[in-house]
C-alpha positions, 0 to 999 in steps of 0.5 A: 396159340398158332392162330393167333399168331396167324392173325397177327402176321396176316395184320401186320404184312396188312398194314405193311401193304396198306402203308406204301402209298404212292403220292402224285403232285401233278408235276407235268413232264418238260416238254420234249425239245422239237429237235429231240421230238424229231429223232423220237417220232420222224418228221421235221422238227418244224412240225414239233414246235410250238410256234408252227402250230398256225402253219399246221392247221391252215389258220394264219 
């Protein structure tokens, strides 16, 4: 009798364990403001902004 109520708890906290699932949508973050970028990393905020991206590399 002790055993079979050993085997029904260990499936139930088996089933209680297998059922918490952690669902991912792909949701990306917002991207971090260039300004709050700044005060995170160091730097200029210019070098954080999308629209520098050209001056960084050289290219024009």
């Amino acid at each position: 009798m002790k055993s079979i109520i050993k085997m029904t708890g260990v499936l139930i906290v088996t089933l209680m364990l297998t059922s918490c699932v952690v669902h991912d949508y792909g949701h990306r973050p917002k991207p971090l403001p260039p300004g709050q970028a700044k005060k995170i990393y160091g730097g200029s905020a210019k070098d954080y902004a999308p629209g520098q991206v050209k001056k960084r590399h050289g290219r024009y």
